[in-house]
C-alpha positions in Angstrom: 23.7 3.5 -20.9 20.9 2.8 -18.7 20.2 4.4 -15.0 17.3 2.0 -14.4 15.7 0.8 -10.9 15.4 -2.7 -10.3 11.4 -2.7 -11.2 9.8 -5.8 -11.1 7.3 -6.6 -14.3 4.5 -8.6 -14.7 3.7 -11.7 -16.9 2.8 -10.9 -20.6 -0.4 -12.0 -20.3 -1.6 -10.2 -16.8 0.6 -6.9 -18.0 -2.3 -6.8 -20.8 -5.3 -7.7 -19.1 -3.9 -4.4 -16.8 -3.4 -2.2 -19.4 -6.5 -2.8 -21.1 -8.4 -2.2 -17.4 -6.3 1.1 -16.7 -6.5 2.8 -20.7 -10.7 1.2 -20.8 -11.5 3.1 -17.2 -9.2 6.4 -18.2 -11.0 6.8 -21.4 -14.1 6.6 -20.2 -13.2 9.6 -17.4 -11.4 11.5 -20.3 -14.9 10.7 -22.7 -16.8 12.0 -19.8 -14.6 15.0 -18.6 -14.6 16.2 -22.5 -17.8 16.1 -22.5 -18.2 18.9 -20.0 -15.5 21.0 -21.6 -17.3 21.0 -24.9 -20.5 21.6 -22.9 -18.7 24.8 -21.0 -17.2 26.2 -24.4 -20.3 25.7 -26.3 -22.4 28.1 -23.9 -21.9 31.6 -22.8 -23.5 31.2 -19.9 -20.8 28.8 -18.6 -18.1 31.4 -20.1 -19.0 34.1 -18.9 -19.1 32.3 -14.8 -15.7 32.0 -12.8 -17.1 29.5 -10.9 -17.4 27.2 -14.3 -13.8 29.0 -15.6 -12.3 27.0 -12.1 -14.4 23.9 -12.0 -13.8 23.3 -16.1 -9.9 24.0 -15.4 -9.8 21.5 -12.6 -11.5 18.7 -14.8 -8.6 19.7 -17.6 -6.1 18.8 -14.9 -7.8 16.0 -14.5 -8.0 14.9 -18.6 -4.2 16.0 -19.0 -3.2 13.8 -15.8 -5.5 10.4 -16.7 -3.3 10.9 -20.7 -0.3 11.0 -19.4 -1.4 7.7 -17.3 -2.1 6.4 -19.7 0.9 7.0 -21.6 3.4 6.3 -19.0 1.8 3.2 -18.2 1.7 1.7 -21.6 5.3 2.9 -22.1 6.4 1.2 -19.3 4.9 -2.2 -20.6 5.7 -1.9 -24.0 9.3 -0.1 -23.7 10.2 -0.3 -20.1 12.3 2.1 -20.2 12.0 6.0 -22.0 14.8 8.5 -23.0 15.4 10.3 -20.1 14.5 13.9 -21.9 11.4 12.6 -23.2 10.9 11.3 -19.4 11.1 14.9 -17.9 8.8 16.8 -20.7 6.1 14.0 -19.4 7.0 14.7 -15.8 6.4 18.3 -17.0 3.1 18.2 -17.4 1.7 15.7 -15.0 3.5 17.4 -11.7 2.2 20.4 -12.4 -1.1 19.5 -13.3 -1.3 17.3 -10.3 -0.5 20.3 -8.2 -2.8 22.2 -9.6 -5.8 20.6 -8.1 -5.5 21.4 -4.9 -4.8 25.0 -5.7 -8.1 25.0 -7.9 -10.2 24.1 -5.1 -9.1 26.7 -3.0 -10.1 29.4 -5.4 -13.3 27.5 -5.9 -13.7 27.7 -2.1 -13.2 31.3 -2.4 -15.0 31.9 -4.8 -18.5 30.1 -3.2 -17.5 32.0 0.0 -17.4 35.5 -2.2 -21.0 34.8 -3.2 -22.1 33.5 -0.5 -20.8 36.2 2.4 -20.4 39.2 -0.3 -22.8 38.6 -2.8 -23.0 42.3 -4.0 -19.2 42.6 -4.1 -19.1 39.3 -6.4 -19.2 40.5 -9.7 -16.7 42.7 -9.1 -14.2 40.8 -7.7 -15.3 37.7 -9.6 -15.0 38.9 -12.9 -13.7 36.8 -16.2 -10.4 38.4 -16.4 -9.3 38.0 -12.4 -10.4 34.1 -12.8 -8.2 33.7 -15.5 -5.7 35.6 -14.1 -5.9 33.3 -11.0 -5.4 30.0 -12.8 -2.4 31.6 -14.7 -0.9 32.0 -11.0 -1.5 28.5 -10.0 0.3 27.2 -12.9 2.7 29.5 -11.9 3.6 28.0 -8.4 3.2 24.5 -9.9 5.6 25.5 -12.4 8.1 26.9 -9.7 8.0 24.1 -7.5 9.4 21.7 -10.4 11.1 23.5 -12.8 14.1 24.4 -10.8 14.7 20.8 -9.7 15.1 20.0 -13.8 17.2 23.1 -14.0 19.4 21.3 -11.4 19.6 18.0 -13.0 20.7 20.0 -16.4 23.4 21.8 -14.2 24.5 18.5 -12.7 24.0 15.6 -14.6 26.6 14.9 -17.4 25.1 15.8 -21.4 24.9 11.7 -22.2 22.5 11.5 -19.3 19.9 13.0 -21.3 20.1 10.5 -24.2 20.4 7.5 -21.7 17.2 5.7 -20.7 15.6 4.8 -17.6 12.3 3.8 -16.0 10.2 7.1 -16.2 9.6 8.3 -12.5 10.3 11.3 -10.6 12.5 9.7 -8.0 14.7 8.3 -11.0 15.7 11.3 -12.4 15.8 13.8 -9.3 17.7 11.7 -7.0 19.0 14.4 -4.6 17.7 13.7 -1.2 17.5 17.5 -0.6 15.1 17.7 -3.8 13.1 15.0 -2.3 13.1 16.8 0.6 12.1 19.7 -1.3 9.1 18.7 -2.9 8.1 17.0 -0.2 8.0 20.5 1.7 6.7 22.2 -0.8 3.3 19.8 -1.7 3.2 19.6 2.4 2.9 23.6 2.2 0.1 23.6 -0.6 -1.9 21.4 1.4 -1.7 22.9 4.4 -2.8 26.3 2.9 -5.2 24.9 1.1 -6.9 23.3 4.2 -7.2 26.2 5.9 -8.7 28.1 3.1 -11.3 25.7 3.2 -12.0 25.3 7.0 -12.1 29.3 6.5 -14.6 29.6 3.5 -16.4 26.6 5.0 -16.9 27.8 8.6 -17.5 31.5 7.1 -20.3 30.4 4.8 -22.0 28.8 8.2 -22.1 31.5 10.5 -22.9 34.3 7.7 -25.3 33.3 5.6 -28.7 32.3 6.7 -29.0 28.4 8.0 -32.6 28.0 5.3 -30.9 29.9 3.0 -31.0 27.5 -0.1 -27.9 29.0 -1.8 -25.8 29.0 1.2 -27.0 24.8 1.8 -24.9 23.9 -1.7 -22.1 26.6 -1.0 -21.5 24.4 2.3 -22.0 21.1 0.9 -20.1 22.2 -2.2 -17.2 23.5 0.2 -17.1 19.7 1.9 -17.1 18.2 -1.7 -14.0 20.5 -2.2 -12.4 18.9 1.0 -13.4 15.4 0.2 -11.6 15.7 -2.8 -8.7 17.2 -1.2 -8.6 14.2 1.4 -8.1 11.9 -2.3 -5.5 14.7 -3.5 -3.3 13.3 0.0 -3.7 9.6 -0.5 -0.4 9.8 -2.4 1.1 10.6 0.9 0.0 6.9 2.6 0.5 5.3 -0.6 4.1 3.9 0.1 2.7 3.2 3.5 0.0 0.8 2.0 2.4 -0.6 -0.2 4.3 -1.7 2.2 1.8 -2.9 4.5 -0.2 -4.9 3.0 3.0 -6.1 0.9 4.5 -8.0 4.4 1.2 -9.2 4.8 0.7 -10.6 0.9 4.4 -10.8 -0.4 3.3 -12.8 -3.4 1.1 -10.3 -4.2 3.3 -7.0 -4.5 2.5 -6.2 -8.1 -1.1 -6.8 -8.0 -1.3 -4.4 -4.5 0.8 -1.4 -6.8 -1.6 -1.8 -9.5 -5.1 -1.9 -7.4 -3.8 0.7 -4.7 -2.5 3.0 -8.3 -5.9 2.8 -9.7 -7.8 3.9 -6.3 -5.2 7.0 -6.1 -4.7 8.0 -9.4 -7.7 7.1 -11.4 -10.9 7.0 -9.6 -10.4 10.5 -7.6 -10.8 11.7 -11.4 -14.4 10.8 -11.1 -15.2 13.2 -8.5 -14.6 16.5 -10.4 -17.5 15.3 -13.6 -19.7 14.7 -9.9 -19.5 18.5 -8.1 -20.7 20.2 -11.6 -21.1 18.1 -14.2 -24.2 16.0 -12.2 -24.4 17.6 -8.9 -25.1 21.1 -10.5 -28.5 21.8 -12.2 -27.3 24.4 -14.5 -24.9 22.2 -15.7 -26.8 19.1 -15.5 -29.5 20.8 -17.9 -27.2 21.7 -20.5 -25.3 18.2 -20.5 -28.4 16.2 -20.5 -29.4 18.9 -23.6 -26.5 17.8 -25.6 -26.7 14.0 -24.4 -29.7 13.7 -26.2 -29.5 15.6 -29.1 -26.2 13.5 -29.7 -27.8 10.1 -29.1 -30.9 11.5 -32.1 -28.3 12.8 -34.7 -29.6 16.5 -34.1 -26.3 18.7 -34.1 -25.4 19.7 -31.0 -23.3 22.8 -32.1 -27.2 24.3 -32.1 -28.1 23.8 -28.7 
């Protein structure tokens, strides 16, 4: 049995030339993003610094989400629809995950604000342990904002509902308006905390530090960067807006709109995180440019 949406799919030959666009762009985010990770684990220097432990689980997050993109994406093409249990271990992963951002750069925010305003205090409460400790927490509340809604589908949904198929996306499987209305509340809440932890560290880091103080210059710009990328987290929140707008205004040109306003949303937000550290940072920059070109003269990089 099937409990499938009416979806509308493209031609074979356009559904390709999309695919190939989406999984070429992804890769070379993941390719990019894993290149930082294996910069961070290779160097103690990075291991050892909770604002690197935040910033490289953030750009996980961000390789995790792009792979299950990916994957759902190409499924959809190729299958069009997925077992319905197979549907919610994906769904597993990328909700969290995607929840998980904005909740990473609030502690970041902290975390710049703890240096910045208490720098003697920052060891102490910045240490290795606490950081980690912190991100187990946010997968916590990401965790605890979706798990009971599949806890209430198992409750609810008859045992052959789970072997049925169906177009793999949230509002397919959890079709109770109240958990709609749930996590609708519940990502509202995030953001709304999260925003006010950065106007806080933000306007904080202003007035405390000193205005020429070099340090306290990047802790403010970096804050902003946090924020900017907050702003792309909430673009999911206008994206059935778009879609319908500019969908009266070019009806013949519904799929196309999905795909391009998909990519802006979901993919190219991705490229911010690789920016705040990976580039922006000098540290980091130093060490990645290090194993760059070691790589590209055959010189192993595991003895950088």
């Amino acid at each position: 049995m099937n409990y499938t949406a009416t979806v509308i799919r493209d031609p074979l030959s356009v559904a390709i030339i999309k695919n190939v666009i989406t999984v070429v762009l992804s890769l070379a985010i993941i390719y990019l993003n894993a290149t930082l990770v294996h910069t961070f684990r290779k160097h103690q220097v990075f291991n050892t610094n909770s604002r690197y432990i935040l910033y490289i689980h953030l750009v996980i997050n961000d390789i995790i989400m792009l792979a299950l993109l990916i994957l759902l994406q190409v499924l959809s093409y190729i299958l069009f629809t997925l077992n319905v249990s197979f549907c919610i271990i994906l769904l597993t992963f990328a909700i969290p995950s995607n929840l998980n951002n904005p909740l990473t750069l609030a502690a970041m925010a902290l975390e710049c604000y703890l240096a910045i305003c208490f720098p003697l205090r920052h060891p102490q409460i910045c240490t290795v342990r606490k950081t980690y400790i912190v991100i187990a927490v946010i997968w916590f509340l990401s965790l605890l904002t979706f798990l009971p809604d599949v806890f209430i589908v198992m409750a609810t949904r008859p045992a052959e509902y789970f072997h049925s198929r169906i177009f793999c996306l949230w509002s397919n499987i959890f079709t109770s308006p109240i958990l709609a209305e749930k996590k609708y509340v519940s990502e509202i809440v995030f953001l709304v905390i999260v925003w006010l932890i950065l106007f806080y560290t933000y306007f904080r880091i202003l007035f405390t530090a000193k205005a020429a103080s070099e340090n306290a210059k990047k802790a403010r710009n970096t804050v902003l960067l946090h924020g900017f990328q907050l702003l792309l987290c909430m673009l999911k929140y206008v994206y059935n807006i778009t879609i319908a707008g500019l969908s009266s205004l070019f009806p013949n040109d519904i799929l196309t709109i999905r795909y391009v306003i998909s990519i802006l949303i979901q993919v190219m937000p991705r490229l911010i995180s690789p920016m705040v550290y990976g580039i922006r940072d000098k540290m980091f920059r130093e060490y990645l440019k290090r194993y760059l070109l070691l790589t590209n003269t055959n010189v192993n990089p595991e003895k950088i």
